[in-house]
C-alpha positions as CSV (number, residue, x, y, z in Angstrom):
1,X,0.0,0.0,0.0
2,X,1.2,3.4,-0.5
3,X,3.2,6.0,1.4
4,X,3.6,3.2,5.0
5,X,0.2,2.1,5.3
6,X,0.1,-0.5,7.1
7,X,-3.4,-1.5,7.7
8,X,-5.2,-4.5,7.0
9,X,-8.6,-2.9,5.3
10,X,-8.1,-2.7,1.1
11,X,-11.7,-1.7,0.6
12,X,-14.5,0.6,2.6
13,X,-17.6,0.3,1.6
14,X,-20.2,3.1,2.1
15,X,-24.1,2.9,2.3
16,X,-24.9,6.2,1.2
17,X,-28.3,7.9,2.9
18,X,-27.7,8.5,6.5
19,X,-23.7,7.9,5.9
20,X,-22.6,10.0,3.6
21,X,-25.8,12.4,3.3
22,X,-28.2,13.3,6.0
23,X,-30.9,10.9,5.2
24,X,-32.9,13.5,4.0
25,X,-34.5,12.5,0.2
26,X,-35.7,16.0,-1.8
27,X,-38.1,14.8,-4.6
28,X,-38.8,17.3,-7.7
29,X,-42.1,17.5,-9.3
30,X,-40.9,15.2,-12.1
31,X,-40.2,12.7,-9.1
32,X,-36.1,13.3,-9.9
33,X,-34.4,12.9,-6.6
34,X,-31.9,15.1,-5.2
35,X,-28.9,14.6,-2.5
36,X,-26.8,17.0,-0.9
37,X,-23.4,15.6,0.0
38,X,-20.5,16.9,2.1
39,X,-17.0,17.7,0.6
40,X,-15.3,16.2,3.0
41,X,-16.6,13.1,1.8
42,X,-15.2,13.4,-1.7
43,X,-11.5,14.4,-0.2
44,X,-12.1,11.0,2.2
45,X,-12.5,9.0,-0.6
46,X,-9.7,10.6,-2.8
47,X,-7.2,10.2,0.6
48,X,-8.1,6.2,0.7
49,X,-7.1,5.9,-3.2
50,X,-4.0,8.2,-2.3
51,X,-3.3,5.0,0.4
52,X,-4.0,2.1,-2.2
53,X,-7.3,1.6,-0.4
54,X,-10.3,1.1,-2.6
55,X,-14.1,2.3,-1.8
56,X,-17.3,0.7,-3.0
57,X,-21.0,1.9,-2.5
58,X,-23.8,-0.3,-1.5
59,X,-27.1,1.9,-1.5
60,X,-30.6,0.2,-1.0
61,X,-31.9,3.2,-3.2
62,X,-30.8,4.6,-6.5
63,X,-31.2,8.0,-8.6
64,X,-29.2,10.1,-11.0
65,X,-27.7,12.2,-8.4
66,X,-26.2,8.8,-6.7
67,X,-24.6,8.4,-9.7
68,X,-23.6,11.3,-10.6
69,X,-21.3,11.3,-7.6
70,X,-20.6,7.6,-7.5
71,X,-18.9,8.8,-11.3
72,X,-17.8,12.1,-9.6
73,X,-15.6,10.9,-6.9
74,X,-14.3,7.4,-9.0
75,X,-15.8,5.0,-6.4
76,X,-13.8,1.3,-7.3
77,X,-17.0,-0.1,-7.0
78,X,-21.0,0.5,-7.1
79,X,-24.5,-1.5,-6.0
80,X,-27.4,0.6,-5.6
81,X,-31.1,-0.2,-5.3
82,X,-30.4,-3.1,-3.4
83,X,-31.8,-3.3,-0.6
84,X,-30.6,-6.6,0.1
85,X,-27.2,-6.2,1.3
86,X,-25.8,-9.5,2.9
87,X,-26.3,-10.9,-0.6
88,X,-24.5,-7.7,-2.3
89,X,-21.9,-8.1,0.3
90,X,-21.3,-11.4,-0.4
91,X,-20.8,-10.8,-4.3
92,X,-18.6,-8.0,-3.7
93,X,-16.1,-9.6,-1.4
94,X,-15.9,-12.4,-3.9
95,X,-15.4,-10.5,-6.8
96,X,-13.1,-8.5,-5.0
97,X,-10.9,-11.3,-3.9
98,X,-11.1,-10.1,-0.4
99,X,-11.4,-11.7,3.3
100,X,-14.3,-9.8,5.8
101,X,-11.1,-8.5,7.4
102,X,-9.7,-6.6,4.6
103,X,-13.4,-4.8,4.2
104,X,-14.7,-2.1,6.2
105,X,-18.3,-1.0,5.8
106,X,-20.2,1.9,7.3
107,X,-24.5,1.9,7.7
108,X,-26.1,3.5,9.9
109,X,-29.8,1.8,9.7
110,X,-31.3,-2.2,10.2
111,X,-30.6,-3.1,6.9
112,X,-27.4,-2.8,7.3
113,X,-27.1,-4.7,10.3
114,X,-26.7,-8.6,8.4
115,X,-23.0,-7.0,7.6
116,X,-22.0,-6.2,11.6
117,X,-20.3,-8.6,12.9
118,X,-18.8,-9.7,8.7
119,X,-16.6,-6.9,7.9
120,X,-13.3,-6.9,9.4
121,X,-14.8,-3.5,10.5
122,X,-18.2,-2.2,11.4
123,X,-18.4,1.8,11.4
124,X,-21.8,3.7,12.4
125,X,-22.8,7.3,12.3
126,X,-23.6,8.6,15.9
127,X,-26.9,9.4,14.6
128,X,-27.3,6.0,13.2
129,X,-29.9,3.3,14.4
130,X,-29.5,1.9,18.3
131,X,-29.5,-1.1,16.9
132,X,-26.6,-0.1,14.3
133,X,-25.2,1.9,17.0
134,X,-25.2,-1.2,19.3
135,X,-23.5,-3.7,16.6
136,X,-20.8,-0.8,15.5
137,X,-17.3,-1.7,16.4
138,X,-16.5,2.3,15.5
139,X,-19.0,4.9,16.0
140,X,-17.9,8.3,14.2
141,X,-18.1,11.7,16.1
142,X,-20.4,13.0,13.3
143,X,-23.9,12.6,11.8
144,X,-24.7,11.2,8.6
145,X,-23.8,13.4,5.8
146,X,-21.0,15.5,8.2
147,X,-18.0,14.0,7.1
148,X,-18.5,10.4,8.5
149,X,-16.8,8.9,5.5
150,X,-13.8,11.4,6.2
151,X,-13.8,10.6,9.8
152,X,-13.8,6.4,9.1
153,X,-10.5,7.2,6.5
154,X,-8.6,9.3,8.8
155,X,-9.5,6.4,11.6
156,X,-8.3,3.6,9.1
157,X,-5.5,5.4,8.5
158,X,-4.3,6.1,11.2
159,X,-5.0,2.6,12.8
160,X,-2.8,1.6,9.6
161,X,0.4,3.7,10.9
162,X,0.0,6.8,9.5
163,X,0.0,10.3,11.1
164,X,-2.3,12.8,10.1
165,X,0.6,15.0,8.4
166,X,1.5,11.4,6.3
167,X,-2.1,10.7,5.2
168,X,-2.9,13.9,3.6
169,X,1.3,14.3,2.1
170,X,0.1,12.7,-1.7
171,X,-3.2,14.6,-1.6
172,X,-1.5,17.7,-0.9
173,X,1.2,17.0,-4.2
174,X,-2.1,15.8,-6.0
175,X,-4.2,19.3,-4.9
176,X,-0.9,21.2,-7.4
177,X,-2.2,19.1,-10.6
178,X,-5.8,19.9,-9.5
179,X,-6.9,16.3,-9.5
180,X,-8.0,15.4,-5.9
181,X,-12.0,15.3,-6.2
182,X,-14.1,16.7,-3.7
């Protein structure tokens, strides 16, 4: 992995309404569907790739603007509209070559849940579910759509032997040639 991580997660995996957007659906009068997101989201999933870490989405719903962004910030990997997620789970880790130990996922509602307890790491929003709260083996300092998925990559990170001055180093060279989404 690059620049000394050291960590054993090689993919985070991100459910997408209450993680990495407040939950909050606005619907249009031609029924189009419309999400705000955070920007420190897009630098979190720019500073895994930096670390040789992938990132995947698995959404139970899907829309344009989900897609949009899932295009915008070069996610390795995307399911959405599946609201079945052990299944998803399972297809992704064996696509992906990967042990539950090497993924990390973050949900923060019950159907998320079938995954705690599979992935090598279990992250929750503080405003998720109790019951996600209660199966979380990392609960972020944030609300969905605040920065969780910046707060799980800085905590992967740094669980992987990295300071925060080495984690951001190749984003900060990367921010010159003005190709670090956010």
């Amino acid at each position: 992995m690059g620049y000394g991580y050291r960590g054993p997660v090689q993919l985070v995996i991100f459910d997408i309404d209450g993680v990495m957007t407040d939950g909050t659906l606005h619907i249009g009068d031609d029924g189009e569907q419309f999400k705000a997101f955070n920007v420190r989201d897009g630098i979190a999933i720019s500073l895994l790739r930096a670390h040789g870490i992938r990132s995947g989405v698995l959404s139970g719903k899907a829309c344009k603007a989900l897609d949009y962004r899932i295009r915008q910030l070069k996610f390795d990997l995307a399911i959405t509209g599946e609201i079945e997620k052990l299944a998803a789970y399972s297809k992704i880790k064996a696509e992906q070559k990967l042990s539950d130990a090497q993924i990390a996922y973050v949900g923060d509602d019950v159907v998320d849940l079938p995954l705690a307890g599979l992935a090598g790491n279990f992250y929750a929003p503080a405003d998720a579910h109790p019951l996600v709260l209660s199966a979380a083996s990392h609960i972020t300092t944030v609300n969905g759509g605040r920065g969780v998925a910046r707060e799980v990559a800085e905590h992967i990170l740094l669980a992987g032997g990295l300071t925060l001055e080495e984690m951001y180093r190749p984003l900060m060279n990367q921010w010159k040639r003005y190709d670090t989404a956010q």
